[in-house]
N, CA, C and O atoms as a GROMACS GRO file, in nm:
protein
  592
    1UNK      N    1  11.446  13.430  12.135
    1UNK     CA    2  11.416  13.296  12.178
    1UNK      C    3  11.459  13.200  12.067
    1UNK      O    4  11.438  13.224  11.948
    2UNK      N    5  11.528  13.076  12.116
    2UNK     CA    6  11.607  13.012  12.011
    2UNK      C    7  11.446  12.903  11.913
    2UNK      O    8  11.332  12.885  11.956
    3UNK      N    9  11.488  12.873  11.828
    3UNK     CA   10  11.374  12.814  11.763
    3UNK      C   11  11.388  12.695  11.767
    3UNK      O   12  11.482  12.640  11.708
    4UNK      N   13  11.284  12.619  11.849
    4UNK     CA   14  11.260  12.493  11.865
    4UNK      C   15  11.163  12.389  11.777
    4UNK      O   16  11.107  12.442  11.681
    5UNK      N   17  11.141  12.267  11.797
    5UNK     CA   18  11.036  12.243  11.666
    5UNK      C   19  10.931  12.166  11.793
    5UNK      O   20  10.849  12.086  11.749
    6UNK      N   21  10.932  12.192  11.965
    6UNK     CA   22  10.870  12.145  12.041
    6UNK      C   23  10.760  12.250  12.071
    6UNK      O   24  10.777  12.369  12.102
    7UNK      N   25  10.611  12.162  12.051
    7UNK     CA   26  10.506  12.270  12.041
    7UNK      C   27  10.476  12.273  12.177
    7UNK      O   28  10.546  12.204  12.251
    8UNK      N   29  10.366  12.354  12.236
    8UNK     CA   30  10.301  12.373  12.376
    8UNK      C   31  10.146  12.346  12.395
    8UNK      O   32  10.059  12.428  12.369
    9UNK      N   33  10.130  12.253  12.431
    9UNK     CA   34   9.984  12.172  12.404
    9UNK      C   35   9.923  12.184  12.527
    9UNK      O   36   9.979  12.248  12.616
   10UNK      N   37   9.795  12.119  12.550
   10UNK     CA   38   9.732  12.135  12.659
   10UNK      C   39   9.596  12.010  12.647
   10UNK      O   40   9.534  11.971  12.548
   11UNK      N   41   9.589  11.983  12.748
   11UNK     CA   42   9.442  11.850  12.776
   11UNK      C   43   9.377  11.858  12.880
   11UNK      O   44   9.434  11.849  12.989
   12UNK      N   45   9.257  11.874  12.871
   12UNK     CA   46   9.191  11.894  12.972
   12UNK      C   47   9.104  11.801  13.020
   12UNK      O   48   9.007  11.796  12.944
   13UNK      N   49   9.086  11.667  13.178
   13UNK     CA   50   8.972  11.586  13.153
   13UNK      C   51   8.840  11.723  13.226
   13UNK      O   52   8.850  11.806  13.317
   14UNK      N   53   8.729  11.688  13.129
   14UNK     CA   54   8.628  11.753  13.171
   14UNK      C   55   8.528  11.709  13.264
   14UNK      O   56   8.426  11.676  13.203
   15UNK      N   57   8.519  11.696  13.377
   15UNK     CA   58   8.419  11.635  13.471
   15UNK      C   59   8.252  11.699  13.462
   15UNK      O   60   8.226  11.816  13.432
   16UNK      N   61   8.177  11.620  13.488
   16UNK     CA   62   8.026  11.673  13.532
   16UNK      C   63   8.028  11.644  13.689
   16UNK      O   64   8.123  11.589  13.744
   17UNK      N   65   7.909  11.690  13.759
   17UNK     CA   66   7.895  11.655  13.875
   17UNK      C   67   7.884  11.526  13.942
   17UNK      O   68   7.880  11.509  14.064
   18UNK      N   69   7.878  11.413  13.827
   18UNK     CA   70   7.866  11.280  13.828
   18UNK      C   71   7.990  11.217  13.839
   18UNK      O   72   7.996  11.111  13.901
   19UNK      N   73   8.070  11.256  13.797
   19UNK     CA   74   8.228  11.276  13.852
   19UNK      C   75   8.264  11.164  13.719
   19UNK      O   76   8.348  11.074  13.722
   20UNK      N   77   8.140  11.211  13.568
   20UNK     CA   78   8.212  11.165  13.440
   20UNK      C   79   8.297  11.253  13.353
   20UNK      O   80   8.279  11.375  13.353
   21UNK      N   81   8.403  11.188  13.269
   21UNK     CA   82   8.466  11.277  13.262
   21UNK      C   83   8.447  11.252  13.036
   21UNK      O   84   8.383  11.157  12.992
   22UNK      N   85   8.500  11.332  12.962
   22UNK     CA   86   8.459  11.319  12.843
   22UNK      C   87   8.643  11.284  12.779
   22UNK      O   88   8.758  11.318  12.807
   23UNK      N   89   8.566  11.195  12.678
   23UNK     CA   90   8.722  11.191  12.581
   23UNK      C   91   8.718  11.174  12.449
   23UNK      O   92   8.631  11.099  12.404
   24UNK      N   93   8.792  11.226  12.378
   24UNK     CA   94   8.741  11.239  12.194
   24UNK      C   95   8.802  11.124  12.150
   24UNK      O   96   8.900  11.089  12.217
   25UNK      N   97   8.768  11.049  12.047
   25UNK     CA   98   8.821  10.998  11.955
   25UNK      C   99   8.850  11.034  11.836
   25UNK      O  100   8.767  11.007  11.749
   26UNK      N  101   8.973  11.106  11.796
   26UNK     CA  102   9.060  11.226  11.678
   26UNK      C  103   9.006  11.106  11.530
   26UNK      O  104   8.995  10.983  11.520
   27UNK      N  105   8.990  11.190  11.464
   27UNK     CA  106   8.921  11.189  11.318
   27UNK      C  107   9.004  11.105  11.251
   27UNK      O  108   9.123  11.138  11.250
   28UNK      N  109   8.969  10.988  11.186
   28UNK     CA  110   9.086  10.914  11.114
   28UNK      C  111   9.097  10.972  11.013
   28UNK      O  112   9.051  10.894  10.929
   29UNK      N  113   9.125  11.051  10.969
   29UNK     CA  114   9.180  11.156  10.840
   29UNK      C  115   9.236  11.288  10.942
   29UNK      O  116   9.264  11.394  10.887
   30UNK      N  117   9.248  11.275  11.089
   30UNK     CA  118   9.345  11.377  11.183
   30UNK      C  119   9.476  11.410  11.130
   30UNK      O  120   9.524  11.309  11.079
   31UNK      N  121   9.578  11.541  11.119
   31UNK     CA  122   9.667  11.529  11.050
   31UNK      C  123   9.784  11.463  11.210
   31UNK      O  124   9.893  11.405  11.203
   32UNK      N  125   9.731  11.490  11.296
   32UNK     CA  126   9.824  11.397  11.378
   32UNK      C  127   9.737  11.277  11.473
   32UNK      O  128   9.641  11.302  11.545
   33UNK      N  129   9.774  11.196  11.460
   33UNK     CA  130   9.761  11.024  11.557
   33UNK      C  131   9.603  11.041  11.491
   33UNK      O  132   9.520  11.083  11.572
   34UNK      N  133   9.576  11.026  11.418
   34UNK     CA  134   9.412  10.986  11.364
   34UNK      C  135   9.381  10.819  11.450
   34UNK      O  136   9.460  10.729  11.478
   35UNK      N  137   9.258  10.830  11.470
   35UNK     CA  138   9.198  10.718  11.526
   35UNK      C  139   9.240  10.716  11.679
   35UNK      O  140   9.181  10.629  11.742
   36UNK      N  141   9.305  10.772  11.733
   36UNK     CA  142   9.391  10.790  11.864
   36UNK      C  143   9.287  10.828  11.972
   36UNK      O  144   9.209  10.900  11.911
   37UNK      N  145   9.253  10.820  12.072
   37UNK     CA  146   9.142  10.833  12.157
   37UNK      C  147   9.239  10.970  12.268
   37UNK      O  148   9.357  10.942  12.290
   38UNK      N  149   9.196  11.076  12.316
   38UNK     CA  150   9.234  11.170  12.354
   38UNK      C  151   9.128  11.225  12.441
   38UNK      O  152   9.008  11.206  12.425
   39UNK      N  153   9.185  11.299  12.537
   39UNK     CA  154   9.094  11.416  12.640
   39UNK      C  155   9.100  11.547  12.543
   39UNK      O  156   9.180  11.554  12.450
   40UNK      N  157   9.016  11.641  12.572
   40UNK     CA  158   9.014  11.726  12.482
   40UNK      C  159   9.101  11.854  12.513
   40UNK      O  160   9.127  11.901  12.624
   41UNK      N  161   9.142  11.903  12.376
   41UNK     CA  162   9.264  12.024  12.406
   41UNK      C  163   9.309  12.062  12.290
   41UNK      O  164   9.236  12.065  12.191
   42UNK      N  165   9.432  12.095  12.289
   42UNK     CA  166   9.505  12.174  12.216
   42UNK      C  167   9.627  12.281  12.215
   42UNK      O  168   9.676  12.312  12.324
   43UNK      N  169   9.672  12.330  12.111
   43UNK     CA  170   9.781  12.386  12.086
   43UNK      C  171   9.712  12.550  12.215
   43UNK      O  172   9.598  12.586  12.242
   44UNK      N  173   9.816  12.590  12.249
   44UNK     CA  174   9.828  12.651  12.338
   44UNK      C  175   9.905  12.804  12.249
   44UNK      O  176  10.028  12.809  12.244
   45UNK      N  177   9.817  12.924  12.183
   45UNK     CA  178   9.842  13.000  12.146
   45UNK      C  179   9.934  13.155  12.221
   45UNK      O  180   9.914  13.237  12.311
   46UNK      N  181  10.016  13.134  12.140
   46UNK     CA  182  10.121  13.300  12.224
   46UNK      C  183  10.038  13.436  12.259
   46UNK      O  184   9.946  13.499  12.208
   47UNK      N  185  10.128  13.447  12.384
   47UNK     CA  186  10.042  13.533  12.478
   47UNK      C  187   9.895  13.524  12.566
   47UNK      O  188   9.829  13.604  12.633
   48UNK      N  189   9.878  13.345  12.517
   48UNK     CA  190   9.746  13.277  12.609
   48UNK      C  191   9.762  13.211  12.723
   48UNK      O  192   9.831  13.113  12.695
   49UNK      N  193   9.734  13.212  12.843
   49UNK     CA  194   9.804  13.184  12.987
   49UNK      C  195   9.792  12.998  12.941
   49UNK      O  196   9.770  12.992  12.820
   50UNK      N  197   9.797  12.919  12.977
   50UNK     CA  198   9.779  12.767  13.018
   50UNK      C  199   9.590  12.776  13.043
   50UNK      O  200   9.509  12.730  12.963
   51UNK      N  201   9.560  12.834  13.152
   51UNK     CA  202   9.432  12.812  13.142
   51UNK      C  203   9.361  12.830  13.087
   51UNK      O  204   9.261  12.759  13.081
   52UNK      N  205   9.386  12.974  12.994
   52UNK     CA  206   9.277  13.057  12.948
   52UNK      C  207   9.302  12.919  12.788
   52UNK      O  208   9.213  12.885  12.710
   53UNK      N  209   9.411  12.881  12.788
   53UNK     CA  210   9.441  12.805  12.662
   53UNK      C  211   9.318  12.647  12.675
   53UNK      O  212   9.272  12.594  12.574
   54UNK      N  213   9.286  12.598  12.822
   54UNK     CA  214   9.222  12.505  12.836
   54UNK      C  215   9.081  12.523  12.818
   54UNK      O  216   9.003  12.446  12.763
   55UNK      N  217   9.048  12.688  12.897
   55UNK     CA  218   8.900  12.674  12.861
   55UNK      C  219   8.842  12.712  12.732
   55UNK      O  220   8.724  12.692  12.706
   56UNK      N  221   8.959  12.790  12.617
   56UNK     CA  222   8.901  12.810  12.518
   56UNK      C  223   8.924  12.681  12.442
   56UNK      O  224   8.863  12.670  12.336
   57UNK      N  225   8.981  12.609  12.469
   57UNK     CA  226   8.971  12.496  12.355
   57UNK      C  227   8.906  12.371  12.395
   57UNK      O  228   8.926  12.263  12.338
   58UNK      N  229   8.811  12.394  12.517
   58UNK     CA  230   8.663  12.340  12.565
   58UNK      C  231   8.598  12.400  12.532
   58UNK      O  232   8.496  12.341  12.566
   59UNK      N  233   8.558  12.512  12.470
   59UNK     CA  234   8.448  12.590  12.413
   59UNK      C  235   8.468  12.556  12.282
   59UNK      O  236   8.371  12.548  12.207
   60UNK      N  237   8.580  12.535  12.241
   60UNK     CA  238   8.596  12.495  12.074
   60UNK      C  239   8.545  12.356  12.032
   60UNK      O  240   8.481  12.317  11.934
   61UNK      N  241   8.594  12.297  12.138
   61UNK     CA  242   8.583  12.118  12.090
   61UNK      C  243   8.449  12.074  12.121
   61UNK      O  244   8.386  11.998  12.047
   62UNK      N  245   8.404  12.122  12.234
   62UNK     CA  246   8.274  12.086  12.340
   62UNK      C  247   8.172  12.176  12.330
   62UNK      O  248   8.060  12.127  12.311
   63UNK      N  249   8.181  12.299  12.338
   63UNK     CA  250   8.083  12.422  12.326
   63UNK      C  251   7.993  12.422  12.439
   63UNK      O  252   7.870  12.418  12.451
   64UNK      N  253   8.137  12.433  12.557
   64UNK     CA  254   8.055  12.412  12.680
   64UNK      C  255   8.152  12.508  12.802
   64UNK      O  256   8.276  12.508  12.805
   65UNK      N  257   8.080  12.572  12.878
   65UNK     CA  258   8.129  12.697  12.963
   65UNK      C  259   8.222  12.572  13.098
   65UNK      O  260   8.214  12.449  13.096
   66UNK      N  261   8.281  12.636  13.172
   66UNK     CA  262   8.384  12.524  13.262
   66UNK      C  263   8.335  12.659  13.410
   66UNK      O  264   8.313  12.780  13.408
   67UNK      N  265   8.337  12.544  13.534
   67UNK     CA  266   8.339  12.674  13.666
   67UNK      C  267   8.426  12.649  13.670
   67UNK      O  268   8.489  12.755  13.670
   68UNK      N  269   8.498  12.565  13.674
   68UNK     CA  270   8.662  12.589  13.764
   68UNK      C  271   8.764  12.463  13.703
   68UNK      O  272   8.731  12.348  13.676
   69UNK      N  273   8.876  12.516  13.694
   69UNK     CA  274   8.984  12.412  13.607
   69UNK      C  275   9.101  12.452  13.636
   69UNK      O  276   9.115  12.570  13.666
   70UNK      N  277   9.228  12.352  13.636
   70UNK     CA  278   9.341  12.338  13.756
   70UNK      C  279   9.441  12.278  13.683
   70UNK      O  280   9.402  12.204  13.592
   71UNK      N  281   9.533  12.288  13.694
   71UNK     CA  282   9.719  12.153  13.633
   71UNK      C  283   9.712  12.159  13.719
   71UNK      O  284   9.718  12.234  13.817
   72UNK      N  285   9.679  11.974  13.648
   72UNK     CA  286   9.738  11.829  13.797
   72UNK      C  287   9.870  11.804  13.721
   72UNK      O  288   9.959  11.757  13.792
   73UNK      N  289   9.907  11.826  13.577
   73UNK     CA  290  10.000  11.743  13.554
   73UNK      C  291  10.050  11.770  13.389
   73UNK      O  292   9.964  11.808  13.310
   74UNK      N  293  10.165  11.752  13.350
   74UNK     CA  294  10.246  11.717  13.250
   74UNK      C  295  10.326  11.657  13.164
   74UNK      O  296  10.433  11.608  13.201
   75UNK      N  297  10.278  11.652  13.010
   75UNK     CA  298  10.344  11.499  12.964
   75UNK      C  299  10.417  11.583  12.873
   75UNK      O  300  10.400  11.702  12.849
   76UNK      N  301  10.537  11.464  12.802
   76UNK     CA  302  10.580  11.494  12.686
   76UNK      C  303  10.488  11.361  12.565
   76UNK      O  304  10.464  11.240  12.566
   77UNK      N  305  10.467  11.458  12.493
   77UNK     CA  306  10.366  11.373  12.332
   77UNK      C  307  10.487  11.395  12.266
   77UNK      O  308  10.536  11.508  12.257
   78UNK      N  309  10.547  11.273  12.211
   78UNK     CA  310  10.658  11.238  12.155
   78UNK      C  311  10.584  11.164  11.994
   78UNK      O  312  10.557  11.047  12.021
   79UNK      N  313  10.554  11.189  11.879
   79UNK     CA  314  10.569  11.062  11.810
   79UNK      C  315  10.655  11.038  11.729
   79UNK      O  316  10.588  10.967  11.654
   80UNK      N  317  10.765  11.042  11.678
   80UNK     CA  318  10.896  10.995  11.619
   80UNK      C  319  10.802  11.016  11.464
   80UNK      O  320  10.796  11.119  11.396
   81UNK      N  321  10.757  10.929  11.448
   81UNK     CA  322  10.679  10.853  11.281
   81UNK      C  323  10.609  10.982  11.237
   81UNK      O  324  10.617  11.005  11.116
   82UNK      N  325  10.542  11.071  11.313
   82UNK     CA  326  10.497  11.197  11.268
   82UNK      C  327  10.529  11.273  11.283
   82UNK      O  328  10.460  11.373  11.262
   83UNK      N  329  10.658  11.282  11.332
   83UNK     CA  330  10.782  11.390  11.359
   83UNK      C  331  10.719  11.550  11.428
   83UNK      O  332  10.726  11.663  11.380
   84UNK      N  333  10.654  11.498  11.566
   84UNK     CA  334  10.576  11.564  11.632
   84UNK      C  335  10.615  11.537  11.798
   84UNK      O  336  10.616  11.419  11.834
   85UNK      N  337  10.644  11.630  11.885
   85UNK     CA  338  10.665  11.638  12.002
   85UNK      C  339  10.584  11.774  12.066
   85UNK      O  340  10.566  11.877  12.001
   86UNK      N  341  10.554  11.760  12.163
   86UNK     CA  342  10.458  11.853  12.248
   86UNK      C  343  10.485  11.851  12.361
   86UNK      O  344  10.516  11.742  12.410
   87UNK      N  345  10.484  11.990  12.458
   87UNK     CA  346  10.507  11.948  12.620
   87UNK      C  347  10.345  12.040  12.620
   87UNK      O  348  10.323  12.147  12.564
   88UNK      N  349  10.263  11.966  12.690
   88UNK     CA  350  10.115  11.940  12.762
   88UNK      C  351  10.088  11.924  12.881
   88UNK      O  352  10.090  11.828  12.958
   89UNK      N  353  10.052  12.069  12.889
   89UNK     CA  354   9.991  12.077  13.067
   89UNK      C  355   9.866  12.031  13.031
   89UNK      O  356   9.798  12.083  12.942
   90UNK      N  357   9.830  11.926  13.104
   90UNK     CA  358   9.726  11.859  13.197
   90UNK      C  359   9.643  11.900  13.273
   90UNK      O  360   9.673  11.908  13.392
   91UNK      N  361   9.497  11.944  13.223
   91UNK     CA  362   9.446  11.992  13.340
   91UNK      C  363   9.321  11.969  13.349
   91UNK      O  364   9.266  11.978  13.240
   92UNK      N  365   9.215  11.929  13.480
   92UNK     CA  366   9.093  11.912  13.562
   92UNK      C  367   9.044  12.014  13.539
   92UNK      O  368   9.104  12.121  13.534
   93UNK      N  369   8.858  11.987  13.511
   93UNK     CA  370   8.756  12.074  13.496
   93UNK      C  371   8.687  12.036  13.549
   93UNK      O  372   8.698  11.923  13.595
   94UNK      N  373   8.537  12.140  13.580
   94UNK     CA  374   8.453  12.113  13.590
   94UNK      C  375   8.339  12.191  13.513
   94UNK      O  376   8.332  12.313  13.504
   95UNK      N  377   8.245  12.094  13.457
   95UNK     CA  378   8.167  12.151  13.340
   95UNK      C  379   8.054  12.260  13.465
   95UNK      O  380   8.008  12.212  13.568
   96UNK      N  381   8.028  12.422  13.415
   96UNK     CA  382   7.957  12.466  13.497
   96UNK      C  383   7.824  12.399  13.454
   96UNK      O  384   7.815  12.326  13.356
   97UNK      N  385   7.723  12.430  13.534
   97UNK     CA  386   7.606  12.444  13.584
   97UNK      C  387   7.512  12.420  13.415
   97UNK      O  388   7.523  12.504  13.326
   98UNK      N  389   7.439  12.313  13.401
   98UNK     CA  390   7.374  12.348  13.308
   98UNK      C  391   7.426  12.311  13.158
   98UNK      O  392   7.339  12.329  13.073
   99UNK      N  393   7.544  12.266  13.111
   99UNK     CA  394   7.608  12.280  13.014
   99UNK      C  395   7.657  12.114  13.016
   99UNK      O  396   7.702  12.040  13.103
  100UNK      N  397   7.620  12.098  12.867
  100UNK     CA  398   7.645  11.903  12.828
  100UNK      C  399   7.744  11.946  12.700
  100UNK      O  400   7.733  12.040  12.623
  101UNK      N  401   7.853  11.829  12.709
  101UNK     CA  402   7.912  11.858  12.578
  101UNK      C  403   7.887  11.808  12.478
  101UNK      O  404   7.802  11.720  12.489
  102UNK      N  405   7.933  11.829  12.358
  102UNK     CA  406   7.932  11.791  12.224
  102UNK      C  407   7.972  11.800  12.148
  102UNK      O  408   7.994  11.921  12.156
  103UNK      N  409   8.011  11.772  12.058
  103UNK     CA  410   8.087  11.743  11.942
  103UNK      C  411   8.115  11.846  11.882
  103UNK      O  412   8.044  11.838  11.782
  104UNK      N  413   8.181  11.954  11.874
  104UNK     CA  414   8.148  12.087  11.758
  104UNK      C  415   8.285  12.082  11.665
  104UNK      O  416   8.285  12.172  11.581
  105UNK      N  417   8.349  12.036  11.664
  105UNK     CA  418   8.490  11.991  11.588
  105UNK      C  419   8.467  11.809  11.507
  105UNK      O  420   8.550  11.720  11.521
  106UNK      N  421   8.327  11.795  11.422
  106UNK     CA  422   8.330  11.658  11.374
  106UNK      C  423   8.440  11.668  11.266
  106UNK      O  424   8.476  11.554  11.240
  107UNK      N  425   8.496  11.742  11.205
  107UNK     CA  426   8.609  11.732  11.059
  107UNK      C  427   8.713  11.692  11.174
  107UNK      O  428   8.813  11.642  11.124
  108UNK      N  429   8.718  11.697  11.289
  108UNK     CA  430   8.872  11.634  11.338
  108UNK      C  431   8.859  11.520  11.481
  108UNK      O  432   8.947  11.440  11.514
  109UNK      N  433   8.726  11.540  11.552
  109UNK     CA  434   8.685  11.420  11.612
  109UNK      C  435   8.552  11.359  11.607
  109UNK      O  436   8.443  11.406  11.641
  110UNK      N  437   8.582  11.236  11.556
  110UNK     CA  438   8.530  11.142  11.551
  110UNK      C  439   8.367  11.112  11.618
  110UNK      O  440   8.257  11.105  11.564
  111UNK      N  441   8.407  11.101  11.749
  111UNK     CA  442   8.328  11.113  11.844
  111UNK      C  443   8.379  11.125  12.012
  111UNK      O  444   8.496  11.118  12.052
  112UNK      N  445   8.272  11.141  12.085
  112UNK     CA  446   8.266  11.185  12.211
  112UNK      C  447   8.262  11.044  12.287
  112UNK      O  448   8.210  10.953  12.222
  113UNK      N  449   8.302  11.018  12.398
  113UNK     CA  450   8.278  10.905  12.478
  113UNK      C  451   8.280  10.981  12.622
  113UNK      O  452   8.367  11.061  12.655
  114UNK      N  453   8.189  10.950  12.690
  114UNK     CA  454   8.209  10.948  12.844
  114UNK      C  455   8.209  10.830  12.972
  114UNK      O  456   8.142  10.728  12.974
  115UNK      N  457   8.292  10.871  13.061
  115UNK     CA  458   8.308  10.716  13.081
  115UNK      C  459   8.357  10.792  13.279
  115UNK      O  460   8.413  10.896  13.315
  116UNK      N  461   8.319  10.717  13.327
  116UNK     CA  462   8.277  10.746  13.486
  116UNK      C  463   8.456  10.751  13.558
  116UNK      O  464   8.545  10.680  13.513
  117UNK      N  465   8.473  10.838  13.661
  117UNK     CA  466   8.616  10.848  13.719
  117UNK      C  467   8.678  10.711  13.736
  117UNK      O  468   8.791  10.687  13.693
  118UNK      N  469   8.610  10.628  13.795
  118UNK     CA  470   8.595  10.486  13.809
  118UNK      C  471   8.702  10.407  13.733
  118UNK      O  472   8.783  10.326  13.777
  119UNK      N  473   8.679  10.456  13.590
  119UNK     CA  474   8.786  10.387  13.468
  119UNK      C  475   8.862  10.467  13.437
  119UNK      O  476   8.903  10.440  13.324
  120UNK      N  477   8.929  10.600  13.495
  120UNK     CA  478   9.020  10.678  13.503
  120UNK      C  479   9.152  10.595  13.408
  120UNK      O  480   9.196  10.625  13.298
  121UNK      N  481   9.183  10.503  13.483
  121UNK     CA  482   9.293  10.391  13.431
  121UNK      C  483   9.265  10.302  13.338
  121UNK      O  484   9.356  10.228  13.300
  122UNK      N  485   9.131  10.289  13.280
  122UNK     CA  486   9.094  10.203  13.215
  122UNK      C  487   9.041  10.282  13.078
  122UNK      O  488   8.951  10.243  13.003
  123UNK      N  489   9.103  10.375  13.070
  123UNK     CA  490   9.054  10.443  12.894
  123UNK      C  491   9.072  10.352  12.807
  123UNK      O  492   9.137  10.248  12.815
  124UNK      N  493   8.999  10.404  12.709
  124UNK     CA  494   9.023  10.330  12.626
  124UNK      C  495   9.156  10.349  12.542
  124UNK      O  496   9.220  10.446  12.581
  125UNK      N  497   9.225  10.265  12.414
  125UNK     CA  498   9.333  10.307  12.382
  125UNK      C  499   9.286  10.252  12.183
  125UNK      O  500   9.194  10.198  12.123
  126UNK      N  501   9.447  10.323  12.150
  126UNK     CA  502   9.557  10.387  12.171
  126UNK      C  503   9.476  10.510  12.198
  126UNK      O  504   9.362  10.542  12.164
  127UNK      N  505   9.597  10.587  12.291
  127UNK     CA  506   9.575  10.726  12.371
  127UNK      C  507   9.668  10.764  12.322
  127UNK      O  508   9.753  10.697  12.264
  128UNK      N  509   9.662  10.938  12.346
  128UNK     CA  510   9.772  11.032  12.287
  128UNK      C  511   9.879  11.008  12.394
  128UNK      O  512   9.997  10.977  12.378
  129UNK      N  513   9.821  11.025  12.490
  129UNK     CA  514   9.938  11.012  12.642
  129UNK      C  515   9.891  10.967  12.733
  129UNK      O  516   9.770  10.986  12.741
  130UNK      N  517   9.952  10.890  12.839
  130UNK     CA  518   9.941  10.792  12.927
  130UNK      C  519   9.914  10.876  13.024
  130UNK      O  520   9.999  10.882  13.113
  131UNK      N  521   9.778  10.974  13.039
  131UNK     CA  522   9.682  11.039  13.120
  131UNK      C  523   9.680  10.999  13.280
  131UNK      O  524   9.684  11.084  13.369
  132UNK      N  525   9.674  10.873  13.301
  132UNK     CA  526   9.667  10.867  13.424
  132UNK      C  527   9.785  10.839  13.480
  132UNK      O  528   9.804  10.840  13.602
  133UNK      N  529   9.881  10.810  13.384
  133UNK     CA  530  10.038  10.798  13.473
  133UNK      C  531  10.119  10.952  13.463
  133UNK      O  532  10.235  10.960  13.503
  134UNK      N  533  10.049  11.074  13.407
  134UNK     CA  534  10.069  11.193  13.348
  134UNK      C  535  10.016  11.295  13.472
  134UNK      O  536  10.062  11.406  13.500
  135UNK      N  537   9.898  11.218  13.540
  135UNK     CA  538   9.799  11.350  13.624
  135UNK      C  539   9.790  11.252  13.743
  135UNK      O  540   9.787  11.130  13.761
  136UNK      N  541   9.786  11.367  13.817
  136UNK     CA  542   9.764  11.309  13.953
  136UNK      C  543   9.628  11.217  14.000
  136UNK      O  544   9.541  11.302  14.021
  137UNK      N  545   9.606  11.167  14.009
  137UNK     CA  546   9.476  11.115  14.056
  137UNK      C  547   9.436  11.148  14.192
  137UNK      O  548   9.313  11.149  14.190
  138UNK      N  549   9.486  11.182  14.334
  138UNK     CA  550   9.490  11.222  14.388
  138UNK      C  551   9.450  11.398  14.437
  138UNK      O  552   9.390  11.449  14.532
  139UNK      N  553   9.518  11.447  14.318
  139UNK     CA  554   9.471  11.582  14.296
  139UNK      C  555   9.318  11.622  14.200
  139UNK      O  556   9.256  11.724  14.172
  140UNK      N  557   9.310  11.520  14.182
  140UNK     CA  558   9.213  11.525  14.049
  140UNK      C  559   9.096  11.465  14.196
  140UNK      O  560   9.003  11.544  14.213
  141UNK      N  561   9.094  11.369  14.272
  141UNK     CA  562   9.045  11.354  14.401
  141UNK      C  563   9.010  11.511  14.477
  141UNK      O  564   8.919  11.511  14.559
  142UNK      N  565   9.046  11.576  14.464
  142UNK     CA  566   9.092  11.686  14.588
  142UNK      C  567   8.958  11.764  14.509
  142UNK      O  568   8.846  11.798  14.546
  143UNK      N  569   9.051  11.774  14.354
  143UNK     CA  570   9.000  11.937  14.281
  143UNK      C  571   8.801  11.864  14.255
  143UNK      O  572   8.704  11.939  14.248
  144UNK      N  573   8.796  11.708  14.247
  144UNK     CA  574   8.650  11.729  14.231
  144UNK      C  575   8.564  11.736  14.365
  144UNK      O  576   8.449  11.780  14.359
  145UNK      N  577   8.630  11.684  14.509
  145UNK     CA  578   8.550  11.721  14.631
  145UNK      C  579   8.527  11.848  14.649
  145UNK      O  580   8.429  11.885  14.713
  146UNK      N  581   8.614  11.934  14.596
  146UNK     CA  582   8.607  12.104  14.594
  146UNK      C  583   8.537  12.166  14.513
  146UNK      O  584   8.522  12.288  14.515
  147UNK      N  585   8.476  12.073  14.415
  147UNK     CA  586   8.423  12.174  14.317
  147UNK      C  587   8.297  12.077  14.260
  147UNK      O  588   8.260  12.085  14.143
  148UNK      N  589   8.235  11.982  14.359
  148UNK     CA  590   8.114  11.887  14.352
  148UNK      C  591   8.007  11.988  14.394
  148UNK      O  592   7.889  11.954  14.402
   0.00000   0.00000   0.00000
């Protein structure tokens, strides 16, 4: 396989039954986009499927179990200035039964915000990636009537 310097990332929005969803704000001492407001995720380790890559790095960030999680969608994280590019599957959760998230990664985020489907389009910013022009909203419609 030829050697590229494009990593394989992953973001997951995490829903409750309230149909809120959670988003970090990355550590201003982050070694990439510090202060940057983000859904939670990560580098996507070899020989780890896409999903299994989403729910373990919701147990890392959040320390919280998921019933069911899906790709609606895919961005490229480009930043030129930190000489960093990523292709990031996108993907819908739902937090199981019983389980609130929290913070378990404070050396790299900041803090937690939750904020209702409602403002889907209205995150707050700067964002790592343009999330709602990235994921379907529609599908993200579908996957929470299915899994309310």
């Amino acid at each position: 396989m030829p050697k590229t310097d494009v990593g394989a990332g992953c973001a997951v929005a995490v829903f409750d039954k309230n149909r809120e969803f959670v988003m970090a704000k990355r550590h201003p001492k982050a070694l990439h986009m510090p202060g940057v407001w983000s859904l939670p995720g990560g580098w996507i380790e070899k020989n780890e499927t896409i999903l299994d890559a989403g729910r373990r790095e919701i147990m890392e960030e959040l320390g919280v179990k998921l019933s069911a999680i899906k790709v609606v969608g895919v961005a490229d994280v480009i930043k030129p200035d930190e000489n960093h590019h990523a292709i990031s599957a996108l993907m819908v959760a739902m937090l199981a039964d019983g389980e609130t998230p929290r913070n378990c990664e404070p050396e790299k985020t900041e803090g937690l915000l939750t904020l209702p489907f409602s403002k889907w389009e209205d995150m707050p910013r700067p964002l790592v990636c343009d999330y709602a022009a990235n994921m379907s909203r529609l599908e993200i419609e579908k996957f929470l009537a299915e899994n309310a």
